[in-house]
C-alpha positions, 0 to 999 in steps of 0.5 A: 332311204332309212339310214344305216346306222339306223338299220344296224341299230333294229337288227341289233335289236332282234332276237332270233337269226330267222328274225334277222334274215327276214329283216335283210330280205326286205330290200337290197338297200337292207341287206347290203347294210345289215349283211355284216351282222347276219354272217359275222358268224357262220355255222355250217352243218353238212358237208354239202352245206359246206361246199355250197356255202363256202362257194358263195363266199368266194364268189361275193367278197363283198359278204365274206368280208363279215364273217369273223367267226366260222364252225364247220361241221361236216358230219350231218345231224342226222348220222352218228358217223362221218365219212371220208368223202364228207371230210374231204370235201369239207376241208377241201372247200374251206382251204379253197376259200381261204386260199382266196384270200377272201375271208381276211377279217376271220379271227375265229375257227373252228372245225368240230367233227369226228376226226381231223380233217383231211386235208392238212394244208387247211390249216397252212391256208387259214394261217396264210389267207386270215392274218387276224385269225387268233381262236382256233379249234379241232377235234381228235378221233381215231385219225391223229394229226401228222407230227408235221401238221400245219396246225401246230404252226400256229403262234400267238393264239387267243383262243384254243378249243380242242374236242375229243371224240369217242375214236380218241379216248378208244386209242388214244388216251395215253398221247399226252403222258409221252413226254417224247412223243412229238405230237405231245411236245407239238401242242406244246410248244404251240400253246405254253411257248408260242402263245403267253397270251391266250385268253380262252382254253377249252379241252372238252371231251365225254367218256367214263375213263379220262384221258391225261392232259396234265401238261397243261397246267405247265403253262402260265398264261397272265390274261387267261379268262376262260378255262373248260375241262371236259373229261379229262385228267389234269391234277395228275401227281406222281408223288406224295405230297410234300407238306403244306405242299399244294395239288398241281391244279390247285397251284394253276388256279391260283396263278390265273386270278382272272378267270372269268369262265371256269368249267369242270368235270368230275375227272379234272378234280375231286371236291375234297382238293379245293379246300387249299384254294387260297380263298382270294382266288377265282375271285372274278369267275361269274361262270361255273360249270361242274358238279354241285359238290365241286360248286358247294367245295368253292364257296367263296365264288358264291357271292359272285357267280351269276351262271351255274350249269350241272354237268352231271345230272342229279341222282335223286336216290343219292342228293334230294332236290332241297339239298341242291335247293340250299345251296343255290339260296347262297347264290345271291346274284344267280341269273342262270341255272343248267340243271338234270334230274336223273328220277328213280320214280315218279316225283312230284314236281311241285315240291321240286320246282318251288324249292327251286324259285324259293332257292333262285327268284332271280332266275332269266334263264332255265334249263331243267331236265328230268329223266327216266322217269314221269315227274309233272304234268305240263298244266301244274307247271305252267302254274308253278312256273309263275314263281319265277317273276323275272324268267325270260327263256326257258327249256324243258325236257321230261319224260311225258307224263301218262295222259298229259297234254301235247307239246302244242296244247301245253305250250299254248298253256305255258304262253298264257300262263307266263306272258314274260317268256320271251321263247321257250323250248319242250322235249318230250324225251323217252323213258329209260329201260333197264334191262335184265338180260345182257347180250343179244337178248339185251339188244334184242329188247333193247329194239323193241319199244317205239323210242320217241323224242319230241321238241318244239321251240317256241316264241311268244309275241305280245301286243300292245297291252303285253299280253299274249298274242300268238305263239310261233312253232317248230315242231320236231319228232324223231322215232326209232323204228324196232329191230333196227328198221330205221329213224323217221323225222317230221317237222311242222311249223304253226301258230297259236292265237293266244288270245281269249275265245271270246276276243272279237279281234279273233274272229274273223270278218263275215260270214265266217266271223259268225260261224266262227263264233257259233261254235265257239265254247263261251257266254258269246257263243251261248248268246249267238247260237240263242239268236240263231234259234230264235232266228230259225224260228222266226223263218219257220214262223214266216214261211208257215205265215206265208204258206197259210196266206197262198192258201186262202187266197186260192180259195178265195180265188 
């Protein structure tokens, strides 16, 4: 029997959790030992998933006893609402289960839907049956939570992450500059006063008009490492500024010397602001999230910062790409890069792409997106990417270009031409309209073309030589029928042998091996289908041979 530290040292090892259930599903001995691993973090994306789920963990202590981290979402992938049912059925079955008390090594949850849950008790229940749980998250819509909410009894938070959905910034912008308003002074004290430890704080949010949270820069918490603001305002000030007097977010970031993350939007602050920052602050943040001209306004991060991701997409028509290109080059130490293009024409990647490997070679993680517009063909970027010598994943989305190739053959291309991409991701994303028209001509036209959206994932294996070897798919397609008849799904899976045609491990034995190589387009191919001519001849020769002999012996007979 294979030891256990030895199991948990080979699942630790893999890369994907499809990888690890196969690995847990090959005895019971493995399973049982590996278990910890495979639901240390559960992520439940329906609320039929949620009922199912959760029962199981109540039934087999033994398994709930790894989970430690939990996201429930209730709100299934294939709708853009969520129903009353499906929240309290969800939140119903996680207070179940923790009621049980079987979930006792949880220390982070998070609950991410349209509208706070029903069931207002859950979090009486996390709180009463989870004794170590410290990271906790929720999100806000039209429903807001009752002013006596069990949540805002949480103290001694780790970790907080609040979402807020479109129902919020639609009704409730403005809760959080009443002072006087109970809910406000719940987050509160929940946060500032009850919880001086907090490590992790995350206020996310997506709309064109923000909503004030500014109490939050109230707070002082010494062991902060982690700051994300979404679209929201938090440098609010209702006064002149006082000289040499500094902005409120500004005084935040110099009080908090150890943030390691720090992710921001354009609403949290303009540019222009950072030029007070005291130079010897941020001075451990490696993370950065926001746009490239909050990015190019803290250049004393530049020397450390080893992940950038754009929020806001490029505008090619406003910033070049060789503008954004230069000042990544003062990123010495940059490993990850998140970037959008929104194209107002068709663009010629080529320049783009090598300005990017000119600007980070030390690039392991890419995502590039680019929109609106056609911009490259799969083949030329399978070319290009060679630059980046060191990449290991990468994810791609663009508009497809007139006449380019599949999702299938050009990741087959990308596989060959890149043999260090571990796994890689396509989209195929539809091009943008605009529309002249406004009102139920907009909409109407709106509906017309065929929306398409294509992605594939993709994981590269090599053999012994690190070579490609095959190419393992997950093909997805989505399509938005006109006039409003509907979406259609489809999903496949395959594989695609990576190795070269003429390759004798590819053929396969036999008379089909044979075949196989009869049809195959390469100087062997050439030569069999030569052999089996001459072949064909041969017999044609024989029978002739033979047919002539019968006939002079009846003659002679």
């Amino acid at each position: 029997m294979t030891p256990a530290d030895l199991l948990i040292e080979i699942a630790l090892f893999l890369d994907t959790r499809h990888d690890l259930l196969s690995f847990c599903l090959t005895s019971k001995h493995t399973f049982t030992t590996v278990s910890s691993i495979l639901y240390e973090s559960v992520v439940l994306e329906s609320a039929e998933q949620c009922h199912l789920t959760l029962d199981m963990l109540a039934r087999n202590q033994d398994i709930a006893r790894h989970v430690r981290h939990l996201t429930i979402r209730p709100q299934s992938k294939y709708r853009s609402y969520l129903t009353l049912a499906e929240n309290e059925v969800a939140s119903a079955a996680v207070r179940q289960t923790v009621g049980s008390k079987c979930l006792d090594a949880l220390v982070g949850f998070r609950w991410d839907a349209d509208e706070f849950p029903c069931n207002d008790d859950m979090w009486f229940a996390l709180r009463a049956g989870c004794p170590q749980l410290r990271y906790i998250g929720t999100s806000l819509g039209v429903m807001l939570p009752p002013v006596n909410s069990h949540l805002f009894d949480f103290s001694a938070l780790k970790g907080f992450y609040l979402t807020l959905k479109h129902g919020f910034y639609e009704h409730h912008t403005d809760l959080f500059i009443e002072e006087e308003d109970p809910i406000f002074q719940n987050f509160s004290g929940m946060l500032i006063r009850r919880s001086p430890n907090l490590e992790e704080l995350g206020i996310e949010g997506c709309s064109n008009v923000p909503a004030d949270v500014h109490f939050l820069l109230d707070g002082r918490w010494p062991n902060l490492r982690k700051l994300s603001l979404g679209d929201i305002c938090v440098d609010w000030f209702p006064r002149s500024l006082n000289p040499g007097e500094k902005r409120p977010f500004i005084n935040f970031l110099e009080q908090h010397p150890g943030l390691e993350v720090l992710s921001l939007s354009r609403h949290s602050i303009q540019p222009a602001h950072f030029a007070t920052l005291d130079p010897s602050s941020l001075g451990r943040v490696t993370h950065f999230s926001g746009t490239h001209q909050q990015l190019h306004a803290l250049p004393h991060l530049h020397r450390a910062v080893q992940s950038v991701a754009f929020r806001d997409p490029v505008e090619t028509r406003d910033v070049s790409p060789p503008t954004v290109a230069s000042l990544l080059r003062e990123l010495p130490k940059l490993t990850q890069l998140k970037i959008a293009f929104a194209l107002h024409s068709m663009y010629d990647s080529g320049n783009l792409l090598r300005a990017l490997i000119h600007a980070a070679p030390r690039l392991r993680d890419l995502q590039l997106t680019c929109a609106h517009k056609p911009s490259f063909q799969l083949d030329a970027f399978a070319n290009t990417i060679r630059g980046f010598a060191r990449l290991r994943t990468l994810h791609l989305a663009l508009v497809r270009y007139p006449g380019d190739t599949t999702l299938a053959v050009g990741a087959a291309r990308i596989a060959r031409s890149n043999p260090r991409l571990a796994r890689f991701s396509l989209t195929f994303m539809p091009p943008s309209c605009t529309l002249p028209f406004s009102g139920d001509a907009a909409r109407l036209c709106a509906s017309l073309p065929f929306r398409a959206r294509a992605t594939g994932t993709f994981e590269v294996s090599l053999d012994e030589h690190g070579l490609p070897l095959a190419l393992a798919a997950v093909e997805r397609r989505r399509i938005v029928w006109p006039l409003g008849l509907g979406v259609s799904r489809r999903m496949r899976r395959y594989a695609t042998d990576l190795r070269p045609l003429g390759d004798p491990r590819r053929r396969a034995p036999g008379l089909w091996g044979i075949v196989a190589l009869a049809v195959e387009r390469s100087a062997a191919g050439d030569e069999m289908r030569m052999i089996l001519f001459c072949t064909f001849l041969a017999l044609l020769a024989g029978c002739g041979i033979l047919a002539n002999g019968s006939k002079e012996g009846v003659r002679v007979g």
